[in-house]
C-alpha positions, 0 to 999 in steps of 0.5 A: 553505486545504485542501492539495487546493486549494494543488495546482497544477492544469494543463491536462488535455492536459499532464498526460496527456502527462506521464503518457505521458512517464513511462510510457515512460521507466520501459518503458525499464528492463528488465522482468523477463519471467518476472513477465510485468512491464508498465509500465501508466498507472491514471487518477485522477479529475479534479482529483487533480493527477495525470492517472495513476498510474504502476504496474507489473503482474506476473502468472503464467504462463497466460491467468488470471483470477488473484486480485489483490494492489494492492502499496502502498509505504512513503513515505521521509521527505523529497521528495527521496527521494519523488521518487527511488524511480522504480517499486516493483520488490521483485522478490523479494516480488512473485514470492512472490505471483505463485507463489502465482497473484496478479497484482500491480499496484503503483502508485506514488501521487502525489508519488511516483517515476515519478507524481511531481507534488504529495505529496497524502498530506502529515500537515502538522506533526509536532505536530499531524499530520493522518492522517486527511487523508493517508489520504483521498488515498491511498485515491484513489490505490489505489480507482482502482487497484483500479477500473483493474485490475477492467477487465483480463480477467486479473484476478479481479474478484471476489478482490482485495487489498490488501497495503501496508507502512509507509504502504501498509499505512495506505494500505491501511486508509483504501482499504478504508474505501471500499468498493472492489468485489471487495476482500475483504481487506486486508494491513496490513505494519508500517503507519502515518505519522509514524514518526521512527526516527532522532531518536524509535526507536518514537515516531511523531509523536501516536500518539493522532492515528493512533488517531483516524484508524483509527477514523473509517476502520474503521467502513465497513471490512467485510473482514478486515484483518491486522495484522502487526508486530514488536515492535521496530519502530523507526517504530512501538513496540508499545504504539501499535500495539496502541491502534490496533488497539484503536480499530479494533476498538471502531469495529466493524471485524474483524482479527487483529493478529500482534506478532512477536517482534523481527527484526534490528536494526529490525522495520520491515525484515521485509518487505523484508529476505530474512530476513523472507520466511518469517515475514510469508508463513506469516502471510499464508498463515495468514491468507488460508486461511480466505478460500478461498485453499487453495493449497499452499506454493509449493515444495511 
């Protein structure tokens, strides 16, 4: 039986009222008023398990329309952490896209946080791991995302983006296989599934079954992609990295792959960690400037 069809599925009033409910208990948090923070609810297409998304914007100052950035998170190894991570709130990194005039919408995709109900993005078994599976479910979550920010009056509909770190930025790759319009590109921070840095540092479960989900993802991918990694990433070693980035590149997709060199103890963190910040920001700055996005440095 498919894992679609092992969801439990309840009755539409009462997902929807727990989509209600899970708005307003994460409004209840402080929102951070210079990010012009908002708690919004994104809906899924029937049958998802889910009726919405529970997702945070934040946008800059003015009427807009701004470019978009759809911020995709990471996935903690186990479902009691799934469950714990209430709203993606990394302020600091938010407030580096909204300086350089991006609203930003981060959802946070079923089974996890504040959307909670059932993970759809499970792999099933380290030993025979199905990205594949686990990237179509994300890719609901952030196409509808995408469909749902394309109605606000202070979005560009035209200049969107994906950005995503660790299973984001896989999230990211399998979203943009289906042609969400006004996607013209795609940020991919240190992505991948299956890492197990504690018990296997670099050596993620089947690394050649990720190589074969890039590549039934990449041929319907028309954008460019970053890849950016380093190169002791502890989820995820370089040498696999790079054989994604090839089967993603004989499958006909474009994209440049940036192997920095070692950050910190683990290179997973770059995105998180305040040292990180003006590495993965040059390259994103580098990488959006060919694409029309001409703006200066912030602080500058």
């Amino acid at each position: 039986m498919s894992f679609c069809r092992q969801l439990r599925i309840l009755p539409v009033a009462a997902l929807l009222l727990l989509a209600i409910i899970r708005v307003d208990v994460a409004q209840a948090q402080t929102l951070d008023a210079a990010l012009r923070e908002e708690v919004v609810s994104v809906p899924l297409p029937p049958g998802s398990g889910v009726a919405a998304l529970v997702a945070t914007s934040y946008r800059p100052q003015g009427d807009g329309p701004f470019p978009l950035i759809v911020l995709s998170h990471g996935s903690p190894a186990n479902a009691a952490e799934r469950g714990k991570m209430g709203r993606y709130r990394v302020l600091s990194r938010i407030r580096e896209f909204t300086r350089r005039g991006f609203t930003v919408i981060v959802p946070m995709r079923r089974g996890y946080g504040d959307t909670g109900g059932a993970w759809a993005e499970t792999y099933f078994r380290c030993s025979a791991p199905d990205y594949y599976a686990a990237g179509v479910q994300a890719a609901v979550d952030l196409v509808a995302t995408v469909d749902y920010a394309r109605t606000l009056a202070y979005v560009d509909r035209e200049r969107i983006i994906l950005v995503g770190q660790s299973a984001g930025g896989f999230a990211s790759i399998a979203a943009a296989s289906q042609g969400p319009p006004g996607v013209i590109a795609v940020v991919n921070l240190s992505g991948g599934r299956g890492g197990r840095p504690d018990s296997h540092p670099g050596e993620p479960c089947v690394p050649d079954n990720m190589s074969r989900a890039i590549a039934r993802f990449a041929p319907t991918i028309s954008v460019p992609v970053l890849w950016h990694y380093a190169e002791n990433d502890r989820f995820f070693a370089p040498e696999h990295v790079r054989a994604w980035f090839h089967a993603f590149e004989v499958a006909g997709a474009r994209g440049v792959l940036l192997m920095q060199p070692p950050f910190g103890s683990d290179g997973h963190t770059m995105f998180a960690a305040a040292a990180g910040l003006p590495i993965w920001t040059a390259a994103f700055d580098g990488f959006l400037r060919p694409l029309g996005f001409d703006y200066p440095a912030p602080g500058k």
